[in-house]
TIDOZA-514429 format. One record per residue (C-alpha): x negated, y, z negated. Coordinates in steps of 0.2 Angstrom, whole numbers, plus 2048, in hexadecimal, padded with zeros to 3 digits. Each point is the difference from the previous one (the first is absolute). Layout:
// residues N
XYZ
...
This chain:
// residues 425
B8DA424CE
7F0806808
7FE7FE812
7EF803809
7FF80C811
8128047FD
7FB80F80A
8017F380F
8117F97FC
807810800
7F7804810
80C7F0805
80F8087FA
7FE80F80B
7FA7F580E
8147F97FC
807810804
7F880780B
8037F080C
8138017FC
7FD814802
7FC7F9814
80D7F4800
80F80C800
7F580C80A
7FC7F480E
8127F8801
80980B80D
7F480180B
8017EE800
813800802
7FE80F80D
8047F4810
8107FA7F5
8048137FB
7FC807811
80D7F5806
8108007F4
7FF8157FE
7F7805813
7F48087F9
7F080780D
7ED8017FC
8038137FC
8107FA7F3
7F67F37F7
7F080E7FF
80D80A7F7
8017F47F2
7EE7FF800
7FC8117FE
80E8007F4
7F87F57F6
7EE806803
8098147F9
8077F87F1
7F17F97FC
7F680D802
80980B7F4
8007F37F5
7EE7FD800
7FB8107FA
8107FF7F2
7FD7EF7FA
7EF801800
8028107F4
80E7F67F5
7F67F37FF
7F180B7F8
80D8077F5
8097F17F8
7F17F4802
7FE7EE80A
80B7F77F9
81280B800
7FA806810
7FE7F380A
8107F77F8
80B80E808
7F67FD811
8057F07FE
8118037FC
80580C80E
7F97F680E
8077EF7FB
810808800
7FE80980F
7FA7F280A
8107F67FC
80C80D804
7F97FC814
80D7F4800
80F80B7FE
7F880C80D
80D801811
7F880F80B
7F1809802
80180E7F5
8047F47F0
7F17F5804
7F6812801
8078047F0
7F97ED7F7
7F1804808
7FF8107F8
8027F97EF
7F47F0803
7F580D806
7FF8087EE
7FF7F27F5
7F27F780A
7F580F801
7FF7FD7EE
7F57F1805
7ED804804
80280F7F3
8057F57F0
7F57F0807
7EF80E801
8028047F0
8027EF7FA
7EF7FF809
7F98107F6
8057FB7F1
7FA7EE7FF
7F07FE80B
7EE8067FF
7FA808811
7F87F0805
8107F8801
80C80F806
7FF7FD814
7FF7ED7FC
8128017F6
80780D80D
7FB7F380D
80A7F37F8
81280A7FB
7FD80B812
8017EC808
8107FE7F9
80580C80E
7FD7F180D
8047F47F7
8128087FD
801801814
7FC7ED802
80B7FB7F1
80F80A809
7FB7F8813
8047EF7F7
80D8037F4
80B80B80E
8037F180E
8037F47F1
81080B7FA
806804811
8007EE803
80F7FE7F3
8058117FB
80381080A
7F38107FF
80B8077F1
7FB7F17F7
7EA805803
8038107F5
8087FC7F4
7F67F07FC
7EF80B802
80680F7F8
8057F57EF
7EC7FB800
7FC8117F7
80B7FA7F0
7F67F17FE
7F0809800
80580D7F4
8047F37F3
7F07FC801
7F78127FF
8098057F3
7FB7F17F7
7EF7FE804
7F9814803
7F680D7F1
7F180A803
7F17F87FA
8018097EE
80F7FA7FD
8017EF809
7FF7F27F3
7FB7F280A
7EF808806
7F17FA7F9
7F480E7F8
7F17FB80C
80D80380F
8048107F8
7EE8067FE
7FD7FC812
80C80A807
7FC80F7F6
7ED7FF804
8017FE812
80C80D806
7FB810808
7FF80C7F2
80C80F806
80980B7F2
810809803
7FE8107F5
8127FC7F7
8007F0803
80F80280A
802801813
7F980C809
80A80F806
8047FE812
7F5810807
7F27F97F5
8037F080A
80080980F
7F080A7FF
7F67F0801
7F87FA810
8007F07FC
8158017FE
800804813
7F37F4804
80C7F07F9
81080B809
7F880080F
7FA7ED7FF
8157FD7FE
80780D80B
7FB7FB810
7FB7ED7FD
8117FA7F7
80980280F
7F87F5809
8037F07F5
812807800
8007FD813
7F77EF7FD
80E7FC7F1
81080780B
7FB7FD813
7F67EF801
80F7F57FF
80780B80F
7F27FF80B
7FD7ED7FE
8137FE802
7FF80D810
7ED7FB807
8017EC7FD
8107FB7FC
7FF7FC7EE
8107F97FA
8028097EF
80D7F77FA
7F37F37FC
7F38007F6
7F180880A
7EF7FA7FF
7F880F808
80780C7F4
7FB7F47F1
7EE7FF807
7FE814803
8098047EF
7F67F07F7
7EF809807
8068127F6
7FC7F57F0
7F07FD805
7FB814805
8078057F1
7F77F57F0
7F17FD80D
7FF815801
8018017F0
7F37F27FB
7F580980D
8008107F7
8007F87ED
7EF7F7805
7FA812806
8048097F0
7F67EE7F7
7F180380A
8008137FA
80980980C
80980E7FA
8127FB7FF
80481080F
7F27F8809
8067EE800
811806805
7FB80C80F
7F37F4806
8107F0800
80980F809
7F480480E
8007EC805
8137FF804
7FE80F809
7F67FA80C
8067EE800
810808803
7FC807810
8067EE807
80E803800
7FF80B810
8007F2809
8107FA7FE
805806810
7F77F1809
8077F37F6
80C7F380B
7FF7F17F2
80C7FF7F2
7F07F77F5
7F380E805
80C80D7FB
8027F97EF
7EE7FE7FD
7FD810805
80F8077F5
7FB7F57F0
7F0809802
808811800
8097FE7F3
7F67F87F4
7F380E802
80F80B7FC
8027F87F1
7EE8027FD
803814802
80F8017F5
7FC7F77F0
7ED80B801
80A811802
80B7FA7F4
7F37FD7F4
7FA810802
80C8067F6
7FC7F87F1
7EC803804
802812802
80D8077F5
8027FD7EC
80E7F47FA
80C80A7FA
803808815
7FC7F0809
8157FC804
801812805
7F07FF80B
8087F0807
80F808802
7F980F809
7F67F780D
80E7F2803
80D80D804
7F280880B
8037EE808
8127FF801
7FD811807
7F77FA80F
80D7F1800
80E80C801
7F8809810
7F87F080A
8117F6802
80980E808
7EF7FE80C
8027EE801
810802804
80180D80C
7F27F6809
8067EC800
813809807
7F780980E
7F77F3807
80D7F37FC
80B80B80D
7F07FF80C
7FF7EE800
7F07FF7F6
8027FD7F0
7F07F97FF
7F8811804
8088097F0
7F97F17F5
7ED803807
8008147FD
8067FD7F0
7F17F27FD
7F480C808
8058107F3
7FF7F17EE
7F07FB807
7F7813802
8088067F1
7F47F67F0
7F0807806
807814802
8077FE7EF
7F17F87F8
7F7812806
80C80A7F7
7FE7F57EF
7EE800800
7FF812802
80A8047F3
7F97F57F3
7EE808804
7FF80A7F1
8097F47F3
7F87FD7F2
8077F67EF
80280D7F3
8108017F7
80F809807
């Protein structure tokens, strides 16, 4: 049976995993009061983990972006699938720190196979009108993974044990699989597209050839400005929606006396709002690229307005109100989301189809890079002035340093995309 804009259930579909992708992500840091407690672990311990996981993903990035490229969409992202379901469930036999370090390091593999597999999904089945659009909806499955695990964590606790979360959550992969496998096909070969659909996306995506036909070499890849442009838009801005993702619950638990053993209304609002930043900068830069904006354009000109919106977030340090600080962090981190799913799109602007998972890849590892080096900051920081009695103080640096960093990076993007120019690579 035909269906029409089956691209857009499909779009759904990776929307699916990549909130279940957040879900196992998100779960231990809401479980890290509980954890904290039952294995004495400090704020330097649990940064461990983190940076654990942040390593693992890292190196898996750059690899399953690659294998991705190599045995196409669908295999690919089934064995992302795969390893971080399992991984996420094998939390729950975890009894010191250095076996929850070592499941963190597996989760952290099979997720980073995520935002690869879902861009080329993207690159594959839209026309450049569309991409940031579609990337805006999958990249909000990222906040929406966070709220589902704020509601579904408290609601096991309250019969079950922590144990109980992962495996629950890590069995949500399975179900999803079942339906990829089912349901997945590049257009050629996907039966229930109609032709019209099919026409559509061949006319309207960029027209970039890869000489074979075949991914790019990697120092071809790297001789491009416009690879280091989208490294740079990760490497030092995903960090900072790590220390949103990982920290938050902390410093509301710490700074307001949120009970986290409830569901938390705060953290559903500021996670709810990512949602908004990330189909609404997506929708910003798709209506750019409609008006006949170049599509680098759109995307730089969507970047440079989080940037400066961002600088807000500097003044953090004078918030006393649990409600101001949560419109002030909605807003961050719905411009965040705003950033990420246009350098995410990026990829798939600027590179031909065939490289747009090792691109991803690249420039997510670039990320996990930075997320691997600013949670030994954070870290270091929150423990020193925790053992100076201000706590507080730590938190308001680490605002400050989030807020100034947007508008540096932007710099370094525009001036490396200067000279692009849409030829065939």
């Amino acid at each position: 049976m035909k269906i029409n804009n089956y691209r857009w259930w499909l779009v759904g579909l990776v929307l699916m995993a990549t909130t279940i992708n957040y879900i196992d992500r998100q779960i231990i840091g809401l479980l890290k009061p509980v954890l904290e407690v039952e294995f004495s672990w400090s704020e330097s311990d649990y940064s461990r983990i983190v940076t654990a996981f942040s390593a693992a993903y890292a190196i898996g990035l750059l690899t399953m972006g690659r294998l991705v490229d190599f045995l196409g969409t669908k295999r690919g992202y089934a064995i992302s699938v795969v390893i971080w379901s399992l991984a996420g469930m094998l939390h729950a036999v975890a009894r010191n720190l250095t076996q929850f370090i070592t499941v963190r390091v597996i989760l952290g593999v099979g997720e980073a196979g995520n935002f690869p597999a879902a861009m080329k999904v993207i690159s594959e089945w839209f026309p450049k009108k569309e991409k940031a659009l579609a990337t805006g909806i999958v990249n909000s499955g990222a906040s929406i993974g966070v709220v589902f695990a704020l509601l579904i964590t408290p609601l096991i606790l309250n019969f079950y044990t922590w144990k109980e979360v992962f495996w629950i959550t890590g069995g949500l992969g399975f179900v999803w699989l079942a339906l990829w496998w089912i349901f997945y096909e590049i257009p050629a070969r996907q039966k229930r597209i109609t032709g019209q659909e099919l026409e559509l996306i061949r006319q309207g995506q960029e027209q970039f050839e890869s000489q074979t036909g075949k991914p790019l070499p990697w120092k071809k890849l790297l001789s491009f400005p416009q690879t280091w442009a989208v490294v740079a838009g990760k490497f030092f801005i995903d960090p900072i929606y790590w220390f949103f993702l990982f920290w938050l619950p902390s410093y509301f638990a710490t700074t307001f006396g949120l009970d986290l053993k409830k569901p938390s209304l705060p953290l559903m609002i500021i996670y709810l709002a990512t949602t908004v930043g990330s189909i609404g900068g997506g929708y910003f830069s798709s209506y750019l690229v409609k008006r006949g904006w170049t599509t680098l354009r759109a995307r730089k000109a969507a970047l440079l307005s989080v940037a400066l919106l961002e600088l807000m977030v500097i003044g953090m340090q004078f918030v006393n109100d649990v409600w101001v600080a949560v419109a002030v962090l909605s807003i961050a981190v719905a411009l965040h989301q705003a950033w990420s799913t246009n350098v995410f799109t990026m990829t798939a602007d600027l590179f031909p189809k065939e490289s747009v998972s090792s691109v991803a890849g690249l420039a997510g590892m670039a990320g996990a890079t930075g997320g691997i080096l600013f949670p030994i900051l954070v870290g270091y920081l929150l423990d020193s002035y925790k053992l100076a009695g201000n706590l507080a103080g730590g938190y308001n640096l680490l605002f400050s340093l989030c807020g100034i960093t947007y508008l540096l990076t932007w710099l370094v993007i525009h001036g490396l995309t200067l000279r692009f120019k849409n030829n065939a690579v």
